[in-house]
C-alpha positions in Angstrom: -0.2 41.5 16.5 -3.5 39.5 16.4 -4.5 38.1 12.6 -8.2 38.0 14.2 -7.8 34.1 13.6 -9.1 32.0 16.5 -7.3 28.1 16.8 -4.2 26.9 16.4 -1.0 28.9 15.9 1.4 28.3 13.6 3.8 26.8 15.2 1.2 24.1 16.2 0.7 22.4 12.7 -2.4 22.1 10.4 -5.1 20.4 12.2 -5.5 16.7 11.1 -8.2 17.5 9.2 -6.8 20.0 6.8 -3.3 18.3 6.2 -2.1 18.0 3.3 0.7 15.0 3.4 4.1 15.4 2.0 5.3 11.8 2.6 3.7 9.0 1.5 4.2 5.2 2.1 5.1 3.0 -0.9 5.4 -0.9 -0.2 6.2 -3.1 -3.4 5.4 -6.3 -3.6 5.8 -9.3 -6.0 5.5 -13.1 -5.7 6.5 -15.3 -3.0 5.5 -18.6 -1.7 3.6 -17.3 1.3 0.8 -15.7 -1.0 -1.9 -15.6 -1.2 -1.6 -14.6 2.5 -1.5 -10.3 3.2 0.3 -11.6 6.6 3.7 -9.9 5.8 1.9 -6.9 4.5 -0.2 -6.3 7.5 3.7 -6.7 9.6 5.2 -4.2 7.7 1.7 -1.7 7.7 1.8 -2.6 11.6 5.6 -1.7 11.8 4.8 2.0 10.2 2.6 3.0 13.3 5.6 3.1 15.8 7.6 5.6 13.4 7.9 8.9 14.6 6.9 11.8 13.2 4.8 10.0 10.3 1.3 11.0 10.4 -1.6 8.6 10.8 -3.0 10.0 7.5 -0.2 9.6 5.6 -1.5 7.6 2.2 0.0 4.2 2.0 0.4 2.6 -1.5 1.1 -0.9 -2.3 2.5 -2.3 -5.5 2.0 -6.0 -7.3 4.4 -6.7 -9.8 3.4 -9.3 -12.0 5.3 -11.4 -14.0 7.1 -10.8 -17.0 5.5 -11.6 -20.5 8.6 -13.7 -21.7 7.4 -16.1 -18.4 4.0 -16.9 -20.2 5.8 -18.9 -23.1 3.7 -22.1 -22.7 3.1 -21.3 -19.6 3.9 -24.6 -17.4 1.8 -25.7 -14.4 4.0 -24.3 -11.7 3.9 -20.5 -13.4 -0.1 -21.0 -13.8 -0.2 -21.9 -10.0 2.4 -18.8 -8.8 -0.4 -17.4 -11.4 -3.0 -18.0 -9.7 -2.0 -17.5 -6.0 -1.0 -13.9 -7.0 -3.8 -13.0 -8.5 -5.4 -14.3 -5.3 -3.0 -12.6 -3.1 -3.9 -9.2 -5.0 -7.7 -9.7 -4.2 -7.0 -10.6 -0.5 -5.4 -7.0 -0.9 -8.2 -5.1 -1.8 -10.8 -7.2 0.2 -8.3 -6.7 3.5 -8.0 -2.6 3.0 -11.4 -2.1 0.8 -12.6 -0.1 4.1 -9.4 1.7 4.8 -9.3 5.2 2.8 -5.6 5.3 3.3 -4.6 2.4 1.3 -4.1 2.3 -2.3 -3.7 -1.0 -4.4 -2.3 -0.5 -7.4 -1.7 -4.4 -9.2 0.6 -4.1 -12.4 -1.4 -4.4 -15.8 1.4 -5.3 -17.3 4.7 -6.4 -17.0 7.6 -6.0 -19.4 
């Protein structure tokens, strides 16, 4: 039997271009003393490339938690600063994967 359909068979996958992902990436991150560097982010998206059997389209979202509200009681010049460099952090973020379509930043509004 012959569908008439010229390309790849079934057993050889959707083409790259026409792949719809079922697995999807999800890195959460939060504050820590090396931000505002994306160093330990770029590792871990780096580390992702030599798994097997994940697709090189597969969306990659990452997550910044921000503090929690009951933190910003008078807020005292250390929290401003950890403040500050996250907030800084989460621009690095976008500026460093602005180009790439597969990464998502998604910063917390809000925190809880």
């Amino acid at each position: 039997y012959h569908s008439g359909i010229s390309g790849p068979t079934a057993r050889d996958g959707p083409r790259p271009e026409n792949r719809t992902e079922d697995v999807a990436i999800v890195i959460t991150s939060s504050s820590i003393p090396s931000h505002p560097s994306t160093a330990m982010v770029e590792t871990v998206l780096n580390s992702t490339k030599r798994l097997v059997g994940l697709s090189p389209t597969a969306p990659i979202f990452i997550t910044v938690d921000h503090f929690p509200f009951s933190d910003f009681d008078g807020t005292p010049p250390d929290l401003e600063e950890k403040i500050d460099r996250l907030e800084e952090y989460t621009i690095n973020l976008f500026n460093r994967y602005l180009t790439d379509p597969r990464v998502h930043i998604i910063p917390a509004a809000r925190h809880n």
